[in-house]
N, C-alpha and C positions, 0 to 999 in steps of 0.2 A: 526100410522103415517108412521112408515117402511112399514107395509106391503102396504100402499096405492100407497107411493111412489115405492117400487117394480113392485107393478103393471100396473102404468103410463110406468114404464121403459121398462115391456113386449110388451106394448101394441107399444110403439111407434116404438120400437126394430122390432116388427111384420110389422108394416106395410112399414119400411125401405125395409124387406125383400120382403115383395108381392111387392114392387113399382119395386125393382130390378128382381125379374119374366120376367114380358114380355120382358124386352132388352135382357134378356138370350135367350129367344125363338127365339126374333129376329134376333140374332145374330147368332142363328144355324139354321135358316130358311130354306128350301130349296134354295128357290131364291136366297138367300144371300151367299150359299157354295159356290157356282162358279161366277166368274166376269160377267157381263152381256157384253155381247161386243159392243162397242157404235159406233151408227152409222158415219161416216167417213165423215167429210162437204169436199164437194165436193172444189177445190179452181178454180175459174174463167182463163179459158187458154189465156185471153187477159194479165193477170197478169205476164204469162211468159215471156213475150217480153221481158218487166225488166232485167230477169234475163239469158240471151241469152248473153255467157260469153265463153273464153278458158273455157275449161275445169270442163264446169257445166254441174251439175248432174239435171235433169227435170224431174219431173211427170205430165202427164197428163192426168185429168180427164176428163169423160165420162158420167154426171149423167145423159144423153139423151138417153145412148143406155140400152138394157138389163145386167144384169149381168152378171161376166164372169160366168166357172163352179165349180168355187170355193163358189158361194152368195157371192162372194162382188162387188164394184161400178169399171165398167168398167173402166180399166186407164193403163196407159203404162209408163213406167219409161226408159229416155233415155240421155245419157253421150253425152257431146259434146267433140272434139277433143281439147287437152292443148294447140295448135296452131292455135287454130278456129279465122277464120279472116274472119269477113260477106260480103267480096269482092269475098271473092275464092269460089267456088264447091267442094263440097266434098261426098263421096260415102254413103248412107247409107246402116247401117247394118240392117237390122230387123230376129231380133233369134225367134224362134215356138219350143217351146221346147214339151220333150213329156208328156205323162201321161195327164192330166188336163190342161197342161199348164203353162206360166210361165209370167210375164209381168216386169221380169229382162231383161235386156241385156245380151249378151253373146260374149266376143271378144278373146277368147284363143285359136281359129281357122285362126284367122287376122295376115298377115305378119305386121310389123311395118310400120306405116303409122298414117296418119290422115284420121279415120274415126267417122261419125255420129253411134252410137250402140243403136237399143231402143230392146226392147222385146215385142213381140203382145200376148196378150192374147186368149185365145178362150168363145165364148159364150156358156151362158150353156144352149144354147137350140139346137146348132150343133150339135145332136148325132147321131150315126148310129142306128135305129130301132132295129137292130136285136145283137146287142153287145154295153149298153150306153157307155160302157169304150172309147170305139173309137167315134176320131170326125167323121161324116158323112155327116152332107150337108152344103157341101163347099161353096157353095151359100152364106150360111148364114154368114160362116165364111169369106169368101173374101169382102160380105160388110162391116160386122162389123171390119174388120180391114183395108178396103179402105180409111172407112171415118175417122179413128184415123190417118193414111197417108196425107190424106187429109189437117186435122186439123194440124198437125205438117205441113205442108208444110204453113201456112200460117205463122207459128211463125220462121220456120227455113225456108225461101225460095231457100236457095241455093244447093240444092243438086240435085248431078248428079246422075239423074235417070238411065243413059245408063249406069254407073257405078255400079249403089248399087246392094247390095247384099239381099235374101231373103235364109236363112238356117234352115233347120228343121230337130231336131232328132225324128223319133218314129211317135207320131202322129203328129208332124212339117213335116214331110217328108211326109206321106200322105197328107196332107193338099193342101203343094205346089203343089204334084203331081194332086190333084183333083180341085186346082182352075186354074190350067194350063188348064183345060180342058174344062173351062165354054163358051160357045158359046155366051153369051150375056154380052151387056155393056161393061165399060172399063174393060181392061184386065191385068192380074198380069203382062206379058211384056211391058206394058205401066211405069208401076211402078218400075221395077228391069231387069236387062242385067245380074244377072249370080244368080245360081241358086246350091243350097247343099241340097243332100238327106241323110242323117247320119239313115244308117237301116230303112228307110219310104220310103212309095210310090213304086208305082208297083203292089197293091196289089185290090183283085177284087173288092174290096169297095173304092178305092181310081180312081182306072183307070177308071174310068166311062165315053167315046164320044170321042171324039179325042184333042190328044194335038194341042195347040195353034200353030203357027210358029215360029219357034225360030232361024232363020237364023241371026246371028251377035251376038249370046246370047253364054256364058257357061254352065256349067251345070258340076257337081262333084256329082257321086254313090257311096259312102261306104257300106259296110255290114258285118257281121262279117262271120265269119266263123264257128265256133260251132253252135248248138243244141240252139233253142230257139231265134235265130237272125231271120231276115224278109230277109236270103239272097235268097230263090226262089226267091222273089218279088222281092226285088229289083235290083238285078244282072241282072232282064230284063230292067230296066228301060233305061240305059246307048243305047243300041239299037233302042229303041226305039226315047229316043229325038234325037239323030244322024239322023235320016231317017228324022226329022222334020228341020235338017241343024244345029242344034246347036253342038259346040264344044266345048265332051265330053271324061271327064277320068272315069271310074268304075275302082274301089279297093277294092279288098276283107281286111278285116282286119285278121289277120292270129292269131288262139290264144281267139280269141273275139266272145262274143255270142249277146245279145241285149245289143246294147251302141255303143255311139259314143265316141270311146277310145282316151285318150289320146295321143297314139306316133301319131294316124292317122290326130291329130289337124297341126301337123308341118308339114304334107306334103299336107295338104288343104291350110293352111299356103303359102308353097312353090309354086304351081299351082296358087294361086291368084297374085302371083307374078312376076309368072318368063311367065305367061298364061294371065290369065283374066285380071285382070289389066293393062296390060305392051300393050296390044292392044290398039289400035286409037281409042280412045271414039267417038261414032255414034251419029250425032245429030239429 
């Protein structure tokens, strides 16, 4: 009678153990080491209306366009001003940041003010042929962040286009400089009156046909100074948009190699202020 019952007790004991097996396996899985990353529901841009406030923070998605060059779902994320009042015009900022891109904002270049800050992203199909780390066809990129412009202007209508600002470090700055140069369709000066090259643009894969006209426009060169900054390039840029009428500062950053340094944000800062800004808005 013990040893039967023993036996009972092995067997059930046994198969406790085989049932606990596969959730072991399962749970060391391959697939199951790492998170799976879940796709991202896009939210509806009519939805935003709603929420068009002082001092809200917006994303907008893009599940129509391609993706940016990160694989994820095209979208821009953009701050409205703590004073925002949907009677008044206000400047917008759109930041191009460098490397891949960025679809933050960026406003620690801004004198104190009331402005609109979004971030554009880049497509990941904008590359230059011959080095993919760089954006390269600007085409692709000035549509695909036309029509996100576009689309924001439907839900924020009131910005002063003769005002706003478009700033790019790195491959931002290339960018600007290569959709300044698009001969067809609307044009980046349609959309922005003053214009930030932070160590971008000037450069032979960026200067491609001729610049746009920029008479009544700004326009601000930075570049660093040491080994490893884009200042050949872009310490010609400043020259060049002057000869196209636009009114321009170049600054070397002294100390500085690739970057848009911070002491050089307060005197971008001070030029938007005491310069671009403080001018007669052009209607």
């Amino acid at each position: 009678m013990n040893r039967t019952r023993l036996f009972l007790l092995l067997l059930v004991s046994g198969a406790l153990i085989a049932a606990d097996k596969p959730a072991a396996k399962k749970t060391l899985a391959k697939g199951d080491e790492k998170p799976v990353a879940t796709v991202e529901k896009a939210i509806p841009r009519t939805e935003l209306k709603a929420q068009v406030a002082p001092g809200a923070w917006l994303k907008f998605d893009f599940p129509e366009l391609s993706v940016d060059r990160y694989g994820a779902m095209a979208a821009c994320k953009l701050t409205l001003p703590a004073n925002y009042d949907a009677t008044k015009k206000y400047p917008l900022v759109a930041w191009l940041g460098g490397g891949d891109g960025t679809n933050s904002p960026k406003s620690s270049f801004l004198p104190e003010g009331d402005f609109i800050v979004v971030g554009l992203p880049y497509p990941k199909a904008a590359i230059n042929p011959s080095q993919p780390s760089m954006v390269g066809d600007y085409a692709k990129v000035w549509a695909y962040q036309r029509f996100m412009l576009d689309e924001i202007a439907k839900i924020i209508p009131n910005i002063d286009k003769s005002r706003s600002i478009i700033a790019g470090f790195s491959n931002g700055g290339h960018s600007i400089d290569g959709m300044l140069r698009l001969s067809s369709g609307p044009k980046l000066t349609d959309y922005f009156g003053i214009f930030i090259f932070a160590d971008g643009g000037g450069s032979a894969y960026s200067s491609k046909g001729n610049l746009s006209n920029l008479k009544d426009k700004f326009a601000y060169a930075c570049w660093g100074e040491l080994k490893g900054s884009n200042r050949l390039a872009t310490s010609q840029l400043p020259k060049a948009l002057k000869a196209k009428g636009a009114t321009v500062v170049g600054s070397e950053m002294t100390g500085v190699g690739h970057a848009f340094a911070d002491s050089e944000h307060a005197k971008v800062a001070e030029w938007l202020e005491k310069v671009a800004l403080a001018a007669p808005a052009k209607k």
